[in-house]
C-alpha positions as CSV (number, residue, x, y, z in Angstrom):
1,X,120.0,112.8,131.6
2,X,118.0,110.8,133.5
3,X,114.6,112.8,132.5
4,X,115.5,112.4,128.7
5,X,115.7,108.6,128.7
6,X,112.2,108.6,130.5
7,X,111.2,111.3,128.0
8,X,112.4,109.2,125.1
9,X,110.8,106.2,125.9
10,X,107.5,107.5,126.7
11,X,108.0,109.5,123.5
12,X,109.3,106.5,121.7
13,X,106.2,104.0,123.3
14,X,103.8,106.4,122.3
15,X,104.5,106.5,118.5
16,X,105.1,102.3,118.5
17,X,102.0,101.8,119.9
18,X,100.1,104.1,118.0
19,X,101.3,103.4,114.9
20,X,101.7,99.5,115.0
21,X,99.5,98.8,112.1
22,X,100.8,101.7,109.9
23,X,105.0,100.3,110.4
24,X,104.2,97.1,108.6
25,X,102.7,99.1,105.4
26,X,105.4,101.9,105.6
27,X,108.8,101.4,105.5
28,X,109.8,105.0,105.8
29,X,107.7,105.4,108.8
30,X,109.4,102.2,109.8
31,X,112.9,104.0,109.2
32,X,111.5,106.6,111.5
33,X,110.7,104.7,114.5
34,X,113.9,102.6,113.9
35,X,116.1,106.2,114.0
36,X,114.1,107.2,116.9
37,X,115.2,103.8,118.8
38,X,118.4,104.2,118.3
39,X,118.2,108.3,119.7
40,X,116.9,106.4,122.3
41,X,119.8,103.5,122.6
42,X,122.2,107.1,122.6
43,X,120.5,108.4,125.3
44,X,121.0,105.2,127.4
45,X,124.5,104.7,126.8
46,X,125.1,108.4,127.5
47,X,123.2,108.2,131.0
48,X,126.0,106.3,131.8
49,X,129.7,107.2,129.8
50,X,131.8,105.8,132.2
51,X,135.8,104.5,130.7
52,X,135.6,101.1,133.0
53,X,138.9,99.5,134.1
54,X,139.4,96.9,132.0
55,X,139.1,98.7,128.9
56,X,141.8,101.4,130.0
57,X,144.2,97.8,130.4
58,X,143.6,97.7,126.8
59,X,143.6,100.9,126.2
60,X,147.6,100.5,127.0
61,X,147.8,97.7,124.9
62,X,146.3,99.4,122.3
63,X,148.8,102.1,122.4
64,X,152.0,100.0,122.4
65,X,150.7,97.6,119.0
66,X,150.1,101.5,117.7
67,X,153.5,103.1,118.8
68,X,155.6,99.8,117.6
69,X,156.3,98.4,121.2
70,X,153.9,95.0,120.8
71,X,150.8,93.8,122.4
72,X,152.7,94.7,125.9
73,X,151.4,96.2,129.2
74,X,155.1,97.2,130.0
75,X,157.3,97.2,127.6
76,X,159.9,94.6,127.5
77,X,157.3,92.1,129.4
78,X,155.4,89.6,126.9
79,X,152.0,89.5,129.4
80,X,148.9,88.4,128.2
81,X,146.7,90.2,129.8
82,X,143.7,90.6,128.1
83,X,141.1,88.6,126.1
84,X,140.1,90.5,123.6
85,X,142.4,90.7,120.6
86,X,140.2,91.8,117.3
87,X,139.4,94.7,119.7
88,X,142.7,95.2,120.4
89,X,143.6,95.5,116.8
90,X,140.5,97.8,115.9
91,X,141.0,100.3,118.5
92,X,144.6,100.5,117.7
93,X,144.6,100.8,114.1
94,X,143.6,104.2,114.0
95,X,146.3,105.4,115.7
96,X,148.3,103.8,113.9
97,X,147.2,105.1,110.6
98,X,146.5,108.4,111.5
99,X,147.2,109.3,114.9
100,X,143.7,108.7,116.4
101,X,143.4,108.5,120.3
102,X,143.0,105.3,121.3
103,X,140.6,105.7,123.7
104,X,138.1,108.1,121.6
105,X,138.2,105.4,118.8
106,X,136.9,103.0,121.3
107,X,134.3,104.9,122.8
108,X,133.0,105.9,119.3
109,X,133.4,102.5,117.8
110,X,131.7,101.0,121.6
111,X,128.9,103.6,120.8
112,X,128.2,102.9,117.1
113,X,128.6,98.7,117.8
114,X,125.7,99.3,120.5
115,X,123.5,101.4,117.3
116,X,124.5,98.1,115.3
117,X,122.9,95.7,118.1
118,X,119.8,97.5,118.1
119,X,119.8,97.5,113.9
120,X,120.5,93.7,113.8
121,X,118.1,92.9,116.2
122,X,115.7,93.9,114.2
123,X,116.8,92.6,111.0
124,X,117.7,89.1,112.7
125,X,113.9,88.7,114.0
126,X,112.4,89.5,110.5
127,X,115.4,87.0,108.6
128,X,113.3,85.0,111.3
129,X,110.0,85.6,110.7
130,X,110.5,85.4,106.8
131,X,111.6,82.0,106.9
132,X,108.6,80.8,108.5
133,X,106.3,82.9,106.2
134,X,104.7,81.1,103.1
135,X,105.2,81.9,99.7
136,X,103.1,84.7,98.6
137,X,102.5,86.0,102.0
138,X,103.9,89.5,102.9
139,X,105.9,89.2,106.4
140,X,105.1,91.6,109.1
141,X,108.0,93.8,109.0
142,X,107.1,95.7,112.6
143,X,107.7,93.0,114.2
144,X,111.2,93.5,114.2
145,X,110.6,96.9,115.8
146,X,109.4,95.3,118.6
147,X,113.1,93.8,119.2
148,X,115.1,96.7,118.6
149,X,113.4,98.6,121.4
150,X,113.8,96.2,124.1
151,X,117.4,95.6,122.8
152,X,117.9,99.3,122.6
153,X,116.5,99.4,126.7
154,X,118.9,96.4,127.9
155,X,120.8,98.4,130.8
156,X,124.5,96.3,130.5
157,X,124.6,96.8,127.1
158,X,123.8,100.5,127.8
159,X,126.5,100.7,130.2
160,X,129.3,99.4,128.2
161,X,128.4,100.9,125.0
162,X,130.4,104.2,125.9
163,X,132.7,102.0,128.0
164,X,135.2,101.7,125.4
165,X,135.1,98.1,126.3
166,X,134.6,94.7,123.7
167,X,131.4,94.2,125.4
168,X,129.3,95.8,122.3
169,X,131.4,94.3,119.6
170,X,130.7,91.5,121.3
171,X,127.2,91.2,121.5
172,X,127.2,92.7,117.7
173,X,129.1,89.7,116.7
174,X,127.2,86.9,118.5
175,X,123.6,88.9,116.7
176,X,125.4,88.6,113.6
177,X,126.4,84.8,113.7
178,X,122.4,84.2,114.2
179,X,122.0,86.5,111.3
180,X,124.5,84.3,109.3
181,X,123.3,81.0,109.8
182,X,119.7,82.3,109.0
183,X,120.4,83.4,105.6
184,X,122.9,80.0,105.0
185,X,125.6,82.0,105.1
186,X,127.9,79.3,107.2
187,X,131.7,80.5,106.4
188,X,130.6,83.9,107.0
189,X,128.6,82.7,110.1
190,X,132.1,81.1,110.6
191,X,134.3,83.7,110.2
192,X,132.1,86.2,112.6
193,X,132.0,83.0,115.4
194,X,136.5,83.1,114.7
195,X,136.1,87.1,115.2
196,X,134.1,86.5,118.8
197,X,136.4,84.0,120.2
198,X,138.8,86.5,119.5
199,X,136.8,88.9,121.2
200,X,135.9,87.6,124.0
201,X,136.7,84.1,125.7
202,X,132.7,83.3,126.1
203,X,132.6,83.7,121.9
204,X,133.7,79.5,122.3
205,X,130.2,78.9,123.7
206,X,129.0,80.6,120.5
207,X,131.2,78.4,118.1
208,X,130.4,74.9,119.9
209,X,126.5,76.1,119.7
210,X,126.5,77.3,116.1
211,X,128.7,73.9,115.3
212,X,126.3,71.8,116.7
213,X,123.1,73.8,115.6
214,X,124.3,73.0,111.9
215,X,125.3,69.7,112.0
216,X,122.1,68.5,113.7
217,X,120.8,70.5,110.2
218,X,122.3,68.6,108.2
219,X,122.1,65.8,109.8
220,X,118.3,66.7,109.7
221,X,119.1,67.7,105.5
222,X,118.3,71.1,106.5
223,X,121.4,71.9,105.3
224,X,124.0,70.3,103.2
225,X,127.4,68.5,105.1
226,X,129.2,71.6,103.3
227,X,127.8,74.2,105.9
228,X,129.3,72.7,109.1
229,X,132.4,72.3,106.9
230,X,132.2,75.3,105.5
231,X,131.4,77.3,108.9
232,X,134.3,75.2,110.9
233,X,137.0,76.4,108.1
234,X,136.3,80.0,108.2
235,X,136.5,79.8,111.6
236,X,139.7,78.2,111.6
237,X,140.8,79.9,108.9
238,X,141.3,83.0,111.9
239,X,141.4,81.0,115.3
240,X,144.5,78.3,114.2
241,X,146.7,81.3,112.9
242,X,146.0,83.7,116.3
243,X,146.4,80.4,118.5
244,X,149.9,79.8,116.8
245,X,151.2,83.2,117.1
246,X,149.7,83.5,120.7
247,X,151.9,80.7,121.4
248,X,154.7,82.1,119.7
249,X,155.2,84.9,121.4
250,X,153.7,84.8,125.0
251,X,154.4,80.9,125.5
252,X,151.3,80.5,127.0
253,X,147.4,79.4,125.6
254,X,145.6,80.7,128.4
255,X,145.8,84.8,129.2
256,X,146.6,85.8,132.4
257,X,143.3,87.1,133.7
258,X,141.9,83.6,132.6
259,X,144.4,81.9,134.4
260,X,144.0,84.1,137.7
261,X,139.9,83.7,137.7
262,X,140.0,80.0,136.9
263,X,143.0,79.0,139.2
264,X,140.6,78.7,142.4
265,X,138.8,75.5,141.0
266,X,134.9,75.4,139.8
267,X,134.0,75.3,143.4
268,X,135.3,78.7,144.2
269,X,134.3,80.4,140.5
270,X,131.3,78.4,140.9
271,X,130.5,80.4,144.9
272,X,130.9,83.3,143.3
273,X,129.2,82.9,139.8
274,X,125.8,82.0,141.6
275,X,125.5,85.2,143.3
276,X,126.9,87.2,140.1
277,X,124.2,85.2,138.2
278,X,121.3,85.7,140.6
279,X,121.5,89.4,141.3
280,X,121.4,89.6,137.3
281,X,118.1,87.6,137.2
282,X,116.7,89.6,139.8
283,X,117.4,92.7,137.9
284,X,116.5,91.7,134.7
285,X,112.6,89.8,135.2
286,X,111.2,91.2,132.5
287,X,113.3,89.6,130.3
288,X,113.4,86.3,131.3
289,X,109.8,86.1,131.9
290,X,109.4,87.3,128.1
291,X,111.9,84.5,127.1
292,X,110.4,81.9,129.5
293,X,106.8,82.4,128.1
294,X,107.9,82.5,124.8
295,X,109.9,79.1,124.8
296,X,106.8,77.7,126.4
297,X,104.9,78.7,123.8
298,X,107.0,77.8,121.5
299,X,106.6,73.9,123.1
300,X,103.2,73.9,123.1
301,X,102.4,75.2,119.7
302,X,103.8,72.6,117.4
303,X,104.0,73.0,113.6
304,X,106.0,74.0,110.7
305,X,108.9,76.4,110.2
306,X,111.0,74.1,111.4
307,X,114.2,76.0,110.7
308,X,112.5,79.1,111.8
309,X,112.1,77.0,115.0
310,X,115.4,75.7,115.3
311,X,116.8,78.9,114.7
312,X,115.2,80.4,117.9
313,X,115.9,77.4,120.0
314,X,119.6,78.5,119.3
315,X,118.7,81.7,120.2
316,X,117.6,80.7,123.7
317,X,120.4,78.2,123.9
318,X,123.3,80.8,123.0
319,X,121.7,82.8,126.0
320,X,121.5,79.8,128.6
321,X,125.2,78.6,128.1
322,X,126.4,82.3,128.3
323,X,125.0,83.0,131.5
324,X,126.1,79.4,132.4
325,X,130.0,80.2,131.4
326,X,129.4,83.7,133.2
327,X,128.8,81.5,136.6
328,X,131.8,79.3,136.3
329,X,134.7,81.9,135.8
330,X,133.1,83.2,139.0
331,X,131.2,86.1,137.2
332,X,132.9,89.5,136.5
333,X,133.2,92.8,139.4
334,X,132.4,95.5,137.3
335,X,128.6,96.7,137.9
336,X,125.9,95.9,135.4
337,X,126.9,92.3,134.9
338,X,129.1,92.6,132.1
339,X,129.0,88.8,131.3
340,X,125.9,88.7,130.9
341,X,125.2,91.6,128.3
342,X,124.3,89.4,125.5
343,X,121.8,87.8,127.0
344,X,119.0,90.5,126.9
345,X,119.4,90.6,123.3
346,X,119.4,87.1,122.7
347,X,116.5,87.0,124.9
348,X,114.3,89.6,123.1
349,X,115.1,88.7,119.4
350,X,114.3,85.1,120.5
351,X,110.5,85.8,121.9
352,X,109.6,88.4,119.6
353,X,110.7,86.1,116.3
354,X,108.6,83.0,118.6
355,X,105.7,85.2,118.5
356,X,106.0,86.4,114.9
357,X,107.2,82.7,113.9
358,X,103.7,81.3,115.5
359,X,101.3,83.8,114.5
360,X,102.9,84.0,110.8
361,X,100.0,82.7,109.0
362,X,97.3,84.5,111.5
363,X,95.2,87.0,109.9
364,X,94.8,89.4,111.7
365,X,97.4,88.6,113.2
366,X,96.8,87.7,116.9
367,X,97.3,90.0,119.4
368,X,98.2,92.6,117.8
369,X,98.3,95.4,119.6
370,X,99.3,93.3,122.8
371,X,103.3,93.2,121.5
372,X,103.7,96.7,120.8
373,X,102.6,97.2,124.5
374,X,104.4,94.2,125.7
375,X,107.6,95.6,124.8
376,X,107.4,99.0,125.1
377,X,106.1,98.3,128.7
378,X,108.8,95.6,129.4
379,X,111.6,98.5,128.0
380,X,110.2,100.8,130.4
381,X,110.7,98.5,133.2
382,X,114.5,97.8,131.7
383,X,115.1,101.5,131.6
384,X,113.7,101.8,135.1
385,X,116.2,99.2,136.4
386,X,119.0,101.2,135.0
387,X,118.1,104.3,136.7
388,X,117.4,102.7,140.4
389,X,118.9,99.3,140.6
390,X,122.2,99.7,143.0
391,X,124.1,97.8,140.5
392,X,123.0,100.3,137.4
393,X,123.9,103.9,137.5
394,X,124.8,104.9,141.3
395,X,127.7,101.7,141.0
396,X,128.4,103.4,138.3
397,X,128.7,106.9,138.8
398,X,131.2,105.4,141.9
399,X,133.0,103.8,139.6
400,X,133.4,106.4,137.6
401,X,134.9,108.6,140.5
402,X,137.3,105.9,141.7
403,X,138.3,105.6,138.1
404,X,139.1,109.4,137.4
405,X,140.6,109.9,141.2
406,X,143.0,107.0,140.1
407,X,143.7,108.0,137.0
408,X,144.9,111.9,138.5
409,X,147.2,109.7,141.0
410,X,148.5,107.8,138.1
411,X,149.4,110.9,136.4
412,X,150.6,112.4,139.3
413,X,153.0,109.4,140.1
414,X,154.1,109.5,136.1
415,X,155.3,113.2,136.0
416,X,157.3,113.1,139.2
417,X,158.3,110.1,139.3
418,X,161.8,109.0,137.2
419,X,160.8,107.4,134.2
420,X,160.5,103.4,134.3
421,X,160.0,103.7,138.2
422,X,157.7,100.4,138.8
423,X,154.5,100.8,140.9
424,X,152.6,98.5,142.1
425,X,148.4,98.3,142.6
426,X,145.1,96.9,142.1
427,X,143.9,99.3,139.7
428,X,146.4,99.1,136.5
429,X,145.0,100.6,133.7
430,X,143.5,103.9,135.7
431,X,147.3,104.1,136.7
432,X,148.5,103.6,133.7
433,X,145.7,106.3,132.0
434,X,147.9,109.3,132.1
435,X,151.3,107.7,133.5
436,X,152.6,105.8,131.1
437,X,156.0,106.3,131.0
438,X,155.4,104.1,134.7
439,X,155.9,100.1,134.6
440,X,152.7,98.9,136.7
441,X,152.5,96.1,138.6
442,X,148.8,94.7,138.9
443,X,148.9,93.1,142.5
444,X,145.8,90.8,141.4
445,X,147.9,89.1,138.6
446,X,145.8,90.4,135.5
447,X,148.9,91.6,133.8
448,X,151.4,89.5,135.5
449,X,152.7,86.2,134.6
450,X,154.1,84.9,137.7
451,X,151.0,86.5,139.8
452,X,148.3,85.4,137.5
453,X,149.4,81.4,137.3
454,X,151.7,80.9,140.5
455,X,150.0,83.1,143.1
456,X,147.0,82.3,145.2
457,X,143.7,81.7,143.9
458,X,141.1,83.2,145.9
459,X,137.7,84.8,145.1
460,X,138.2,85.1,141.5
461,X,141.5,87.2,141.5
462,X,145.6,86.1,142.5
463,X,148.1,87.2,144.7
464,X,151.2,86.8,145.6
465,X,152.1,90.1,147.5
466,X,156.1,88.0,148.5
467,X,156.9,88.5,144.7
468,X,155.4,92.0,144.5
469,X,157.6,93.2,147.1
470,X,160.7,90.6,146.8
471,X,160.9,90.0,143.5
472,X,159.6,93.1,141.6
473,X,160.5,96.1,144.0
474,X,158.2,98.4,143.0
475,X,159.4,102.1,144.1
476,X,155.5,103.2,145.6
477,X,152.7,100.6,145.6
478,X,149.8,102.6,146.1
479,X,147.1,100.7,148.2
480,X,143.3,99.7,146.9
481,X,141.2,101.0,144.2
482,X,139.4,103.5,145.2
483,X,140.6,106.7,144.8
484,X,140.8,109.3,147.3
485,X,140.2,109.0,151.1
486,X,138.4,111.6,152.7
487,X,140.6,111.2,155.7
488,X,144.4,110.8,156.9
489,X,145.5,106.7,156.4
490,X,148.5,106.7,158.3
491,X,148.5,102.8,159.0
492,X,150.2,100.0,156.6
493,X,149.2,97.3,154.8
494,X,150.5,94.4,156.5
495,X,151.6,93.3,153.4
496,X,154.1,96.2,152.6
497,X,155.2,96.7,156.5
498,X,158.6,96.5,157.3
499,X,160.4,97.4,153.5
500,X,157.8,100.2,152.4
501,X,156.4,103.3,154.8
502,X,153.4,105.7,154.7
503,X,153.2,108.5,153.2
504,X,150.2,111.1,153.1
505,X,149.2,113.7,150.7
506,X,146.3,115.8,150.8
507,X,144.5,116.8,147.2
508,X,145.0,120.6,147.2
509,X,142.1,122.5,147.6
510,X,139.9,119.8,148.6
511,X,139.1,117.8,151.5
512,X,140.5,114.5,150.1
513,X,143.8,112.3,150.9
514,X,145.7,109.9,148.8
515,X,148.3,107.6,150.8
516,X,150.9,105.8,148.9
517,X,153.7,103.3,149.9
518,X,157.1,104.4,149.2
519,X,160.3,101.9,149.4
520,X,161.8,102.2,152.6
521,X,165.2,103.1,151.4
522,X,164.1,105.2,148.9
523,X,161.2,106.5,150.8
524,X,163.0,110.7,151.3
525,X,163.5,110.9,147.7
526,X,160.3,110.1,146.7
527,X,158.4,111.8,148.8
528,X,160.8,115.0,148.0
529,X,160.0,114.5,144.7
530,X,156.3,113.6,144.6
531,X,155.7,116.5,147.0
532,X,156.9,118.3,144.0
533,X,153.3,118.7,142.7
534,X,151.4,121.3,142.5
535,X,148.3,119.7,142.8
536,X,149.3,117.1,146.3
537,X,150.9,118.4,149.2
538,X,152.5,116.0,151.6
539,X,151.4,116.2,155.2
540,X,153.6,113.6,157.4
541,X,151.9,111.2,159.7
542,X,151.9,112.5,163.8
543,X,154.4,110.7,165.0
């Protein structure tokens, strides 16, 4: 898979560079070169294909609003533990209405959301670029091309496309509020802002920033007073309703895995955002060298298009306070800097609409062939970084093991197991993947009340192993998240010792171990049944 992205961007490059002058004459030619960015976006997102944790937490959710039970991790409990609610509700409406598996619909609706980024991006920079374009002049339509291949090259979006995560719909969303507000479209631009809140807790950046961008408009009598008016009631129009009911029924405004990320204090979120936020930079050069040039540019070369102008200035603001907010909740642990997706995007759509916004009346235009090879080279490098960078495709491809090896002890634990016996670990949602007749205990608070607001604050996550073993009693906690060992563990978390014991099992016909904590008092039954598998066969600690 890796040699077909490579092939389909040189293949892709090629025909851009090549054929720059002939897309702005041809739209079916254009058409072409747009399908053949998005076979190229495909082939990205399926050089990764990996289910990531998070989005198998809401994959549970998902199921229970489907099968009747509520937007519950375990039935009966009224935990808040996720941030993403209109995903929630897409994902699970298909099963609802016809059955649909949860997680397919998400990967396929991840997939086709990604397509859409790469679409909007190019239809955003040429909403752009016509603005700024004087009457009677034809805009340069390949422009936009130009966008769509560096969006379809950005490696996080790549890696949560098939992720069947919110990530996509996200950055969909936040293209589409730019798209709004550039063709005065303010309750829709509203309405979309309301929808990315309830996607993702960063979509409040977007709001305050699209807020503010309007009413310095009309302030400026860009715009009427009626667009800020209009753009704050469709978003309210959503946001007051789902605040209300949130309220209602888990007695809480902040989500759980807010509240266990933000309990530390900005200090702590702050020690680890900085890291988060640097490794992303370091990885991702091209891009912010293309942004930084073109805001430069844009500084220097003074002029009209003024809302042209201030439309791209949002652009570059939306991306700066996102990867602000990304640094203090402490960044994310997932690989690929999932916080941080939008801001490739952003960052592209902004300095290719800076350089079409500036050269608008240039004929020929300047530097013509230079952008076609600008961004074909600066996708190259993108696509390059999410083949070798260490926190691309080898995190993971790990990930991806320690996901599926979790997911088999999950299932294992489920069928043996009595139904509604609790377990306890780090990993929920892989647990919970194919046991879900299980109640699971997330150690780190992310589906847990008490845990996520009462425990200790430390390094982004919370704990509070006294409850966890006091107060919840799980029947196995099952240590860590990642996956099998390839040796005998026969020693205890300190944590568990003294009410819970080891016991081993070895993966049949392989060379890999799985150690779980059974209750002491419980510990003969369990083990009896658990070793009940045909798949794990329980080898006893020497004595």
């Amino acid at each position: 898979m890796v040699y077909a992205v490579v092939v389909a961007w040189l293949v892709l490059a090629a025909i851009v560079v090549l054929s720059w002058t002939r897309l702005d004459a041809e739209r079916g030619w254009r058409g072409t070169v747009l399908a053949l960015t998005l076979g190229l976006s495909l082939l990205h997102q399926l050089l990764f294909a990996t289910v990531t944790e998070d989005a198998l937490v809401s994959f549970r959710y998902a199921q229970n609003i489907a099968d009747g039970n509520g937007p519950v991790f375990n039935p009966g409990e009224r935990v808040e533990g996720y941030t993403n609610f209109f995903w929630l509700v897409l994902i699970a409406l298909p099963r609802a209405a016809f059955g649909a598996e949860v997680d397919t619909t998400a990967v396929v609706f991840g997939v086709a959301a990604t397509l859409g980024c790469v679409l909007l991006a190019y239809f955003l920079v040429n909403r752009i670029v016509a603005a700024a374009t004087p009457e009677g002049t034809e805009p340069r339509a390949a422009i936009g091309v130009a966008a769509a291949v560096l969006t379809a090259s950005a490696g996080g979006l790549a890696v949560y496309g098939p992720s069947g995560s919110e990530v996509p719909l996200f950055v969909l969303l936040v293209l589409a509020v730019g798209y709004s507000l550039a063709a005065r479209r303010p309750v829709v631009a509203g309405v979309l802002v309301a929808f990315a809140v309830m996607t993702s807790p960063e979509g409040l950046v977007v709001a305050a920033l699209g807020g503010l961008w309007l009413a310095v408009a009309a302030a400026k009598k860009q715009h009427s007073w009626w667009a800020p008016v209009g753009y704050l009631l469709g978003a309210l129009v959503f946001l007051i309703p789902r605040l209300a009911w949130r309220m209602t029924f888990y007695q809480h405004y902040l989500p759980a895995p807010l509240a266990a990320k933000l309990g530390a204090g900005v200090g702590s979120t702050v020690g680890t955002g900085w890291p988060y936020l640097s490794g992303f930079a370091l990885a991702h050069q091209g891009f912010l060298l293309l942004g930084l040039v073109a805001a430069v540019a844009l500084v220097l070369r003074r002029g009209g298009a003024g809302e042209a102008r201030a439309l791209i200035w949002l652009l570059f603001a939306t991306a700066l306070a996102l990867a602000a907010a990304a640094v203090l909740i402490g960044g994310d642990p997932g690989p690929a800097w999932r916080l941080l997706a939008p801001v490739p995007p952003l960052l592209a759509v902004a300095a290719v609409a800076t350089y079409g916004v500036l050269t608008v009346e240039a004929k020929p235009a300047v530097g013509t062939r230079l952008v076609p090879v600008a961004a074909c080279g600066l996708a190259g490098i993108a696509v390059l970084v999410s083949v070798f960078s260490p926190e691309m495709l080898d995190r993971v491809r790990d990930w991806r093991a320690n996901g599926t090896q979790l997911a088999e002890i999950g299932g294992w634990l489920g069928e043996y197991l009595p139904p509604g016996s609790v377990v306890s670990g780090s990993a929920p949602g892989a647990l919970a993947a194919h046991g879900s007749q299980l109640l699971i205990i997330d150690v780190l608070g992310r589906t847990d009340d008490h845990i996520a607001r009462e425990g200790r604050h430390e390094g982004g996550v919370s704990t509070d192993y006294d409850y966890v073993v006091n107060g919840r009693r799980p029947t196995v906690a099952v240590p860590g998240d990642g996956g099998y060992a390839d040796r005998q563990h026969c020693a205890i978390d300190p944590v568990y010792a003294g009410q819970y014991e080891v016991a081993t099992f070895r993966r049949v016909g392989t060379p890999y171990w799985v150690a779980v904590y059974p209750r002491a008092e419980q510990a003969k039954s369990v083990v009896a049944d658990l070793d009940k598998g045909p798949d794990f066969r329980y080898v006893p600690c020497p004595s």
